[in-house]
Backbone and ligand atoms as CSV (ligand in chain L), in Angstrom:
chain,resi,resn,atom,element,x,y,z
A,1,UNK,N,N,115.345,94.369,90.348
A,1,UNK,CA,C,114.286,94.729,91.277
A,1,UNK,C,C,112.939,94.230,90.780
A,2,UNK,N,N,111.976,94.012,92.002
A,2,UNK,CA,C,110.476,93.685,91.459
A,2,UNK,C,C,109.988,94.733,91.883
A,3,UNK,N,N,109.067,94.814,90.719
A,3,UNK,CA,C,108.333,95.940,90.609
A,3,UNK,C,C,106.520,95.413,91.038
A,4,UNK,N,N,106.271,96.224,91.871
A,4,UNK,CA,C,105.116,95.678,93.014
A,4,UNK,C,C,103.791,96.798,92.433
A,5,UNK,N,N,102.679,96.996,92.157
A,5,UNK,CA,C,101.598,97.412,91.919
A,5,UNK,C,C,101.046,98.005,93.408
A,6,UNK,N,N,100.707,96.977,94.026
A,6,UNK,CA,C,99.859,96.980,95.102
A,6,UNK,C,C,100.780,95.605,96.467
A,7,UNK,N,N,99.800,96.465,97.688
A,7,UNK,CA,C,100.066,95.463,98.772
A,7,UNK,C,C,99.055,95.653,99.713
A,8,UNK,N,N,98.655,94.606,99.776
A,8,UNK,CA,C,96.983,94.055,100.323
A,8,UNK,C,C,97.345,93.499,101.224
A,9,UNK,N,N,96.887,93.859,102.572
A,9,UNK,CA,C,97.031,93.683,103.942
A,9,UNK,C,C,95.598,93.325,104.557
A,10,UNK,N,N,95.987,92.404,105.329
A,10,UNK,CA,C,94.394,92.198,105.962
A,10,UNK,C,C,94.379,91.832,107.346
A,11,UNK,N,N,93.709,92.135,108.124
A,11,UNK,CA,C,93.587,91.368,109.236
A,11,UNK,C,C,92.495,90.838,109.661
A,12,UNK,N,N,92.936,89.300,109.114
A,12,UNK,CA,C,92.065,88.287,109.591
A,12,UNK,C,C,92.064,87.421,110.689
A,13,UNK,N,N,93.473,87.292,111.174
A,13,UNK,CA,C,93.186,86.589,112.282
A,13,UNK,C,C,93.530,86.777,113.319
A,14,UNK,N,N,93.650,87.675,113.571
A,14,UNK,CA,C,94.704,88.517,115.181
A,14,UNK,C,C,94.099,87.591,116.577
A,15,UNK,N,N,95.775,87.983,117.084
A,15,UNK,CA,C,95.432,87.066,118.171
A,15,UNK,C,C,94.519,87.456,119.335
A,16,UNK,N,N,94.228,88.726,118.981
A,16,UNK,CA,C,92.891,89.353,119.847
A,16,UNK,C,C,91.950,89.442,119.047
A,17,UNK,N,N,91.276,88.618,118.398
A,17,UNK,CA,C,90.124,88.954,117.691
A,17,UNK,C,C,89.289,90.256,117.753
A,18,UNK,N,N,89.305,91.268,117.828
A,18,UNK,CA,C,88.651,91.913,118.118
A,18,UNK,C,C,87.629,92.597,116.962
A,19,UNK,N,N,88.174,92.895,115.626
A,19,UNK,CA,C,87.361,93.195,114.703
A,19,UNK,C,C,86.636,92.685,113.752
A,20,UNK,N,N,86.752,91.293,113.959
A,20,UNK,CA,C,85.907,90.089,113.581
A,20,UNK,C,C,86.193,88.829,113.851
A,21,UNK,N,N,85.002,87.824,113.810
A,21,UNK,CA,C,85.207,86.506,114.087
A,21,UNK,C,C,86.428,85.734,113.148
A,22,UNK,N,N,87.014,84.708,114.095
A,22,UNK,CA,C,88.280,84.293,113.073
A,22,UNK,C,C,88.280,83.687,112.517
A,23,UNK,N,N,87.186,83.148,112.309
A,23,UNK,CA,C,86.638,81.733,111.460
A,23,UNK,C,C,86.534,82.571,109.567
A,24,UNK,N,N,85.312,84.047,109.901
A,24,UNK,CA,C,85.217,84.385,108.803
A,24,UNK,C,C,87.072,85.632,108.490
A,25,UNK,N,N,87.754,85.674,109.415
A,25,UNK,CA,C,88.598,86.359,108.869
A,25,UNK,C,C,89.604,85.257,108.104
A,26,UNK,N,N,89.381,84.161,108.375
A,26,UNK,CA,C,90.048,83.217,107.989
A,26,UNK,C,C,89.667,82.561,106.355
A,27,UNK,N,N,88.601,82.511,106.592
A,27,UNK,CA,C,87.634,82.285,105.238
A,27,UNK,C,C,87.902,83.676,104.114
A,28,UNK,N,N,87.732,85.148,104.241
A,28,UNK,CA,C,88.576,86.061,104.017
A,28,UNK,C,C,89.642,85.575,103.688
A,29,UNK,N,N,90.995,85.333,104.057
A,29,UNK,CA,C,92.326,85.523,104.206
A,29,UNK,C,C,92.226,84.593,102.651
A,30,UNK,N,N,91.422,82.800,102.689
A,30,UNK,CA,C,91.905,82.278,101.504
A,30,UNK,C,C,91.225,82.892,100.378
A,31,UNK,N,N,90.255,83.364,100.161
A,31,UNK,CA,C,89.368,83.865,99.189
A,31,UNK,C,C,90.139,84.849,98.307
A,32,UNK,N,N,90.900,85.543,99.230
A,32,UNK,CA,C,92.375,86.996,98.886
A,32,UNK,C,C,93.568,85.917,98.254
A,33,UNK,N,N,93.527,84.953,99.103
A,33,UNK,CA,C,95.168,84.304,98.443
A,33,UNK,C,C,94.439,83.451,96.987
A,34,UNK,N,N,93.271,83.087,96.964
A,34,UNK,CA,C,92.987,82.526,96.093
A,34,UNK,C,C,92.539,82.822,94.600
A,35,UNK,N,N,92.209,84.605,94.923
A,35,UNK,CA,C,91.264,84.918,94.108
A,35,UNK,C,C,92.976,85.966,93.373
A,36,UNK,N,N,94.017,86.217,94.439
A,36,UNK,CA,C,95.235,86.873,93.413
A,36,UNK,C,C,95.713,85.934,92.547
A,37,UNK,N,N,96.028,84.709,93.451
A,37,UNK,CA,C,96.312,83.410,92.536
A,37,UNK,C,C,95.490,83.742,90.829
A,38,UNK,N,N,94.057,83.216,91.069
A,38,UNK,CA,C,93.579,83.179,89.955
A,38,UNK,C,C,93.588,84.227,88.910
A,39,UNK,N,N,93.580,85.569,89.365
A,39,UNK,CA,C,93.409,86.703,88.179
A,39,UNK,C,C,95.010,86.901,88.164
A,40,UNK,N,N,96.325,85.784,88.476
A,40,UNK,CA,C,97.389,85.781,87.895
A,40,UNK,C,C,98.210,87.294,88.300
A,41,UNK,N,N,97.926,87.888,89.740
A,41,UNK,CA,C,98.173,88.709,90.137
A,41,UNK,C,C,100.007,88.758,90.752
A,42,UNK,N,N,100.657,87.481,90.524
A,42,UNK,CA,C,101.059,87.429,91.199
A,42,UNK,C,C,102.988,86.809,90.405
A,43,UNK,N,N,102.466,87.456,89.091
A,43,UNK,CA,C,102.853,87.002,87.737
A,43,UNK,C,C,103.867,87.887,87.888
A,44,UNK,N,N,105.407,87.514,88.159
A,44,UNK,CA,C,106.400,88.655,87.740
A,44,UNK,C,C,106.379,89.555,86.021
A,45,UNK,N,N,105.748,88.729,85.605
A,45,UNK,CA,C,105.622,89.463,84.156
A,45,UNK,C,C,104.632,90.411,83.958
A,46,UNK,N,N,103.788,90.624,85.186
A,46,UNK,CA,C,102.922,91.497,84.679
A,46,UNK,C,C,102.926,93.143,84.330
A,47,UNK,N,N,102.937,93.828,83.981
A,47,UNK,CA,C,103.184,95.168,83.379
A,47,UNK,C,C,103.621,95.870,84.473
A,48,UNK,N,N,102.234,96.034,85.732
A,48,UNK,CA,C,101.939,97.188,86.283
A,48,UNK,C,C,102.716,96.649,87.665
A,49,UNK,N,N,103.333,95.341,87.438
A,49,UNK,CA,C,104.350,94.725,88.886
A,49,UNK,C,C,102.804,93.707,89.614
A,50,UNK,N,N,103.514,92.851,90.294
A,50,UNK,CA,C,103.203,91.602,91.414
A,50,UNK,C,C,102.103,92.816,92.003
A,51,UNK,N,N,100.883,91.986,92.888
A,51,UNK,CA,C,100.605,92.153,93.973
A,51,UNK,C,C,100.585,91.304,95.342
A,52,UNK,N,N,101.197,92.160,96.182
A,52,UNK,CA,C,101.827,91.423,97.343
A,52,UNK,C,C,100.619,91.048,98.270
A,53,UNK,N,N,100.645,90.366,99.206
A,53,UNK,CA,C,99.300,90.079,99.916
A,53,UNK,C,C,100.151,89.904,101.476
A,54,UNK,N,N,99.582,90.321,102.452
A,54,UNK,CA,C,100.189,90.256,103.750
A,54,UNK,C,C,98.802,89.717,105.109
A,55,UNK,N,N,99.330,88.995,105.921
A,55,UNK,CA,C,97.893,89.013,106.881
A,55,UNK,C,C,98.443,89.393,107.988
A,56,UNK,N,N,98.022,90.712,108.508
A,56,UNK,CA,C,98.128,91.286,109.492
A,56,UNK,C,C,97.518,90.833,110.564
A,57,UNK,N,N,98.299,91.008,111.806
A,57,UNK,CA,C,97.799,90.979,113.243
A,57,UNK,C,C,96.776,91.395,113.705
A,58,UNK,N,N,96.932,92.578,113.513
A,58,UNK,CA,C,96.134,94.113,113.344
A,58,UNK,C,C,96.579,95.467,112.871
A,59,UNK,N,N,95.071,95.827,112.739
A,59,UNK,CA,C,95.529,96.827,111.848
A,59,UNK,C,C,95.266,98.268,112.679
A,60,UNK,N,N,94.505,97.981,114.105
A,60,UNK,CA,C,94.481,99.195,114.816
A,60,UNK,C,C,93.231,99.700,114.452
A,61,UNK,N,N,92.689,99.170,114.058
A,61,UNK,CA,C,90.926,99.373,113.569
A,61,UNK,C,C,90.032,99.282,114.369
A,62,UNK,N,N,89.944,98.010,114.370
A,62,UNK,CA,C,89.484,96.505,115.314
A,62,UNK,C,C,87.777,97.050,115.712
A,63,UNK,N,N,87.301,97.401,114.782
A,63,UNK,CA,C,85.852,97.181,114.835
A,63,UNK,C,C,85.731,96.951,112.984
A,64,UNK,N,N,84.520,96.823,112.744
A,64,UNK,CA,C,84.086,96.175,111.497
A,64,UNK,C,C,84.635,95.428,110.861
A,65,UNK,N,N,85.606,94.632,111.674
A,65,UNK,CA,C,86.825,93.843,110.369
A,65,UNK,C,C,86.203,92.766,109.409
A,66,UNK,N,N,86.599,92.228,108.710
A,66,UNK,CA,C,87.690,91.695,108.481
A,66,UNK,C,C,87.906,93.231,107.410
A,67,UNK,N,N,89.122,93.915,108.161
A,67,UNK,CA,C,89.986,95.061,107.761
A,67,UNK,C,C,90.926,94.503,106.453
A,68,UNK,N,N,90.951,95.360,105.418
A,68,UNK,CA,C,91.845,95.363,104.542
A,68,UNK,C,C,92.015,96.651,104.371
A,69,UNK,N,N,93.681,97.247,104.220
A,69,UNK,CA,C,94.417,98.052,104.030
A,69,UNK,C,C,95.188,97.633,102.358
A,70,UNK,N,N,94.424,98.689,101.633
A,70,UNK,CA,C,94.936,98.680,100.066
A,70,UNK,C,C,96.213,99.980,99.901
A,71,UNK,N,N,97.737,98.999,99.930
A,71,UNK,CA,C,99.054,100.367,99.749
A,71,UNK,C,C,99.301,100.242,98.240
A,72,UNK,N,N,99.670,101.236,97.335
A,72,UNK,CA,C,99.945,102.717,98.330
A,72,UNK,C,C,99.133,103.550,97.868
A,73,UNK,N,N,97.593,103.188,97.864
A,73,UNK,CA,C,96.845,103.911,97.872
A,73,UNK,C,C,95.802,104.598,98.759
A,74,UNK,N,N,96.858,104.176,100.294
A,74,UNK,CA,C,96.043,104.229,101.623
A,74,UNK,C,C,94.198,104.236,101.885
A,75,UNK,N,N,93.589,103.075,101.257
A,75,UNK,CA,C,92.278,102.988,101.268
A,75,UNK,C,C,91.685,101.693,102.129
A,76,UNK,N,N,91.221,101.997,103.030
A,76,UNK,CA,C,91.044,100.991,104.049
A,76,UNK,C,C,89.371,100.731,103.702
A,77,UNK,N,N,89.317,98.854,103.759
A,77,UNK,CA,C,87.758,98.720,103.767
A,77,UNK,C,C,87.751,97.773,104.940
A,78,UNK,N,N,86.228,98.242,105.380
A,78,UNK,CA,C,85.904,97.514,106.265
A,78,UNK,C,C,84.894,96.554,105.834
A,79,UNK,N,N,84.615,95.593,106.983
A,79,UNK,CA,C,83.669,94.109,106.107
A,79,UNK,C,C,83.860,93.832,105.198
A,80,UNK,N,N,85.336,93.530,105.130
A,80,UNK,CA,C,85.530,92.401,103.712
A,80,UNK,C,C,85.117,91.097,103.701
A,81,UNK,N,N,84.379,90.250,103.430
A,81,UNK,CA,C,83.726,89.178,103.615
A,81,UNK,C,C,84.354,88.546,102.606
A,82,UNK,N,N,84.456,86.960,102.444
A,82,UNK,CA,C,84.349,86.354,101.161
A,82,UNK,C,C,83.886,87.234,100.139
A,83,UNK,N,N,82.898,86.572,100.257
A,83,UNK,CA,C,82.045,87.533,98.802
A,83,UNK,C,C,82.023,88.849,98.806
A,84,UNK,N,N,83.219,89.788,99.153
A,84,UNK,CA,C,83.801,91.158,98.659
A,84,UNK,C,C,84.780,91.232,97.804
A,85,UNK,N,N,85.776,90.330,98.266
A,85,UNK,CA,C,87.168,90.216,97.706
A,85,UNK,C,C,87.456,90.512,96.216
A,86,UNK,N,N,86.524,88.963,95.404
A,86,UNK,CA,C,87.148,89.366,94.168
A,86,UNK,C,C,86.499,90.429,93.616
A,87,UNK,N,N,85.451,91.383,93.977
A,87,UNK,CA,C,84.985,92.413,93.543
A,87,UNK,C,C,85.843,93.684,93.971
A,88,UNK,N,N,86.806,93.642,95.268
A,88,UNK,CA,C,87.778,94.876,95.203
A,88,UNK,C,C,88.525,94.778,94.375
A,89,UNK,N,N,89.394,93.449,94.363
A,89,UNK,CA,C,90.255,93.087,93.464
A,89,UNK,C,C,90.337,93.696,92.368
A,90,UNK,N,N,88.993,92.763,91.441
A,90,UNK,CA,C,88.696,93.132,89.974
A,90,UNK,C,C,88.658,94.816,89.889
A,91,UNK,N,N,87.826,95.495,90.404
A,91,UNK,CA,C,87.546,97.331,90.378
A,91,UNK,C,C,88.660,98.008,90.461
A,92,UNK,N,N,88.698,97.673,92.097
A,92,UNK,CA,C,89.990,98.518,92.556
A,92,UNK,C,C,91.151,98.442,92.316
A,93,UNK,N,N,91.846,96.731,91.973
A,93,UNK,CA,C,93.151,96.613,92.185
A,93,UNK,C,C,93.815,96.934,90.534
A,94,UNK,N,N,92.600,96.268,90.099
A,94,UNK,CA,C,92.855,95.710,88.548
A,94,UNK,C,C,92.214,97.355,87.923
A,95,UNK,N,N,91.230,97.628,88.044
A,95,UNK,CA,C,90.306,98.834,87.335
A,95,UNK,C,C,90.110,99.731,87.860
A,96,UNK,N,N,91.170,100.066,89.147
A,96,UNK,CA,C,91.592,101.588,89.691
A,96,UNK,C,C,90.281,102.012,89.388
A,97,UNK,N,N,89.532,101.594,90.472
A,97,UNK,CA,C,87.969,102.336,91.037
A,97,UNK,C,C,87.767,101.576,91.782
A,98,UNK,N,N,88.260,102.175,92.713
A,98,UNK,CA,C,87.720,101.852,94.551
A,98,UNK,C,C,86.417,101.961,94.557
A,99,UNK,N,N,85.454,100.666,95.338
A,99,UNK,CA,C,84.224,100.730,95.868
A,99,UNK,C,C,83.986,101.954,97.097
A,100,UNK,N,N,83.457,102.695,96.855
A,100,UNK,CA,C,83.204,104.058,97.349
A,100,UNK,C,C,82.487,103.555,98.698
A,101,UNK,N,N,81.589,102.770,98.155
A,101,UNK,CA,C,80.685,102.274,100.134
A,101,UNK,C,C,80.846,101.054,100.517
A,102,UNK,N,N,82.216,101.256,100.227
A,102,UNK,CA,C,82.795,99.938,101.206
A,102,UNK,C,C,83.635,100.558,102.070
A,103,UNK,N,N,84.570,101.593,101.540
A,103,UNK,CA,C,85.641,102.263,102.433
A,103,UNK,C,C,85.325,102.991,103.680
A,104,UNK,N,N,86.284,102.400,104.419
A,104,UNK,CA,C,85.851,102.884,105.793
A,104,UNK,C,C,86.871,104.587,106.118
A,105,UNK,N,N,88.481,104.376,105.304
A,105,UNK,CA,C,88.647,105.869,105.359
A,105,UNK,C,C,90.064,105.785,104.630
A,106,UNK,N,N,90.438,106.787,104.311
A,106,UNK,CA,C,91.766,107.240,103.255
A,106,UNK,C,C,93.045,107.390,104.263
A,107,UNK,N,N,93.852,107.201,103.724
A,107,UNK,CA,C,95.184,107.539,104.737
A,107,UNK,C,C,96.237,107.924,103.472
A,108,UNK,N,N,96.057,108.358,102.358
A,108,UNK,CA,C,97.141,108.987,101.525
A,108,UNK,C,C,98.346,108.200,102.275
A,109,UNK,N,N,99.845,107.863,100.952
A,109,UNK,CA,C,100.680,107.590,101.448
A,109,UNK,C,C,101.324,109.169,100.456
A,110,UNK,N,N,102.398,109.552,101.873
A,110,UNK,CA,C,103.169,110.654,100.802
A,110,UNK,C,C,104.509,110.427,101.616
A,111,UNK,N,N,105.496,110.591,100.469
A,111,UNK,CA,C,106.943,110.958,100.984
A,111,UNK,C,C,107.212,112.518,101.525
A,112,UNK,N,N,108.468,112.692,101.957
A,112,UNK,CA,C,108.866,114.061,102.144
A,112,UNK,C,C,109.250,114.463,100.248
A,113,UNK,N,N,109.791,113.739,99.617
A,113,UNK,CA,C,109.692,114.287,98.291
A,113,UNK,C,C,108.326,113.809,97.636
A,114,UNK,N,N,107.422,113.468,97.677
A,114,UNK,CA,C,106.633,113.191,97.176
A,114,UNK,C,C,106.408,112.336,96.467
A,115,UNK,N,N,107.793,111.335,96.139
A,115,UNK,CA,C,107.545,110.309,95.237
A,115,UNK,C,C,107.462,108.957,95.838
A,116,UNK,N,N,106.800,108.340,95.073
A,116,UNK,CA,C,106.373,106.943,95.681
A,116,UNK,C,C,107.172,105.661,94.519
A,117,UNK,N,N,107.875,104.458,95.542
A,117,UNK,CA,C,108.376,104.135,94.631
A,117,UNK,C,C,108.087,102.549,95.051
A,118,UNK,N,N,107.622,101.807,93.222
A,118,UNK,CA,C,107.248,100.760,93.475
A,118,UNK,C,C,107.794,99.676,93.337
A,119,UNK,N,N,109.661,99.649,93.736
A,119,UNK,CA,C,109.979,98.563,93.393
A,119,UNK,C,C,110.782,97.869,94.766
A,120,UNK,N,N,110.541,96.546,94.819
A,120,UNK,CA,C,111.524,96.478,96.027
A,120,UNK,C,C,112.372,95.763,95.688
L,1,LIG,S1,S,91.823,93.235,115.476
L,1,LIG,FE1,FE,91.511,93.626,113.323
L,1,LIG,S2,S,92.147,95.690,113.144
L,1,LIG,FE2,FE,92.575,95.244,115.211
């Protein structure tokens, strides 16, 4: 099994644009594939498991986007721009400290037993 850390969802380019332009959700989308690339996020060897990256349709937001949904720590930010990315990354993904005024709202993930499991 791989053992997964995180899974970073975004919606940048839906086919209804509605929560941002697709040009910058697009510009977004490589900045995320580029910036896991580089901090080697994506390294089966890494301790804490891979982080997965997904580009969503939508995310059911669809105002302030470019929307990213951080699992399974249900923390949604809104206006992720280029120049946000590798700063969630680095804090949040890597240094478990979410940017506090970036988040637009929490969605806890919980099981019926309560355990969360990170391997797929
Ligand atoms: S269009 Fe981006 S969240 Fe719905």
């Amino acid at each position: 099994m791989q053992r997964v850390s995180h899974h970073l969802l975004l919606c940048a380019t839906p086919t209804k644009a509605k929560c941002c332009d697709s040009a910058l959700g697009a510009q977004t989308w490589n900045e995320l594939k580029s910036v896991v690339r580089e901090l080697n996020l994506e390294n089966t060897e890494r301790p804490e498991g891979i982080v997965l990256r997904s580009k969503a349709d939508c995310l059911r937001v669809c105002v302030r986007g470019p929307i990213l949904l951080v699992w399974p720590d249900g923390i949604w930010y809104a206006e992720v721009s280029p120049d946000r990315v590798k700063r969630i990354i680095e804090q949040h993904i890597i240094g478990h400290q979410p940017i506090e005024e970036w988040i637009l709202k929490r969605t806890p993930f919980e099981t019926s037993t309560g355990a969360l499991s990170g391997e797929i």
